[in-house]
C-alpha positions as CSV (number, residue, x, y, z in Angstrom):
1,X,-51.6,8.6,42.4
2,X,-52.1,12.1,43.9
3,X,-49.2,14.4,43.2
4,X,-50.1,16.6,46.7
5,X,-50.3,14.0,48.9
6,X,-46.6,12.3,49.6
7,X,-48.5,8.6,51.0
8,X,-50.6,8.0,47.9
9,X,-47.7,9.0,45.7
10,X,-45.2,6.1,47.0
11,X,-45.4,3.4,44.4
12,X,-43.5,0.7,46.5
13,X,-44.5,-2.4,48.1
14,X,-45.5,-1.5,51.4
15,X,-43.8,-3.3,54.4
16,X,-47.1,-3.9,56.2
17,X,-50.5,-3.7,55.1
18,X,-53.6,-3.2,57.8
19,X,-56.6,-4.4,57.1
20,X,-58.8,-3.5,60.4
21,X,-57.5,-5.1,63.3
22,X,-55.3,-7.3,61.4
23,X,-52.1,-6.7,60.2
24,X,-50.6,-8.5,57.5
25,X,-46.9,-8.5,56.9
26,X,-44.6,-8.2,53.6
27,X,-43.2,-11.7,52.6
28,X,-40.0,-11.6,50.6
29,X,-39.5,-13.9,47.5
30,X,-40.5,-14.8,44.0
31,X,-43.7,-15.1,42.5
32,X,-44.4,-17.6,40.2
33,X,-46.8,-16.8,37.3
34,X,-48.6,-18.9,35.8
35,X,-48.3,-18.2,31.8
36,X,-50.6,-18.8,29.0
37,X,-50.8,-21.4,26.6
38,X,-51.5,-19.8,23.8
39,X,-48.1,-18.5,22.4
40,X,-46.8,-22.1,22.0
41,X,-49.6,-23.4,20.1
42,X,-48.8,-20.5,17.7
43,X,-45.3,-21.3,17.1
44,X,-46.6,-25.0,17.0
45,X,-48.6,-24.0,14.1
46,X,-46.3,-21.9,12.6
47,X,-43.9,-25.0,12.7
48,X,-46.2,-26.8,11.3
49,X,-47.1,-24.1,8.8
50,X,-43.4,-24.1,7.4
51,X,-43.0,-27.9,7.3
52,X,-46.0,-28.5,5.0
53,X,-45.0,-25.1,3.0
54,X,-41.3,-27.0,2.5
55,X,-43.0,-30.4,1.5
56,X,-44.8,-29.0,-0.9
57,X,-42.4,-27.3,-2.7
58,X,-40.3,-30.2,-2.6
59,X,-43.3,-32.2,-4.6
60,X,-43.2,-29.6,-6.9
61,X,-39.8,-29.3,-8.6
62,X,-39.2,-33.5,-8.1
């Protein structure tokens, strides 16, 4: 970002982009990400965490 100069202040997607003699043009749609793993093996754990937690103390007070 430069505060003085109006161009490099513009954070929008630009409509074109040049790169030499080529110019590349803006597609429109979605993006799709591809997400990490590693938040469901977390909550799979923590699933499992709970359900051994609960059968334990179940053991317990029978």
């Amino acid at each position: 970002m430069n505060l003085f100069n109006p161009v490099e202040s513009r954070v929008e997607p630009a409509a074109t982009l040049v790169l030499g003699a080529d110019t590349i043009a803006a597609q429109a749609g979605t993006i799709e990400v591809n997400r990490p793993a590693w938040p469901y093996f977390v909550l799979a754990m923590l699933v499992l965490l709970i359900l051994e937690w609960v059968v334990y103390n179940q053991r317990i007070f029978v």
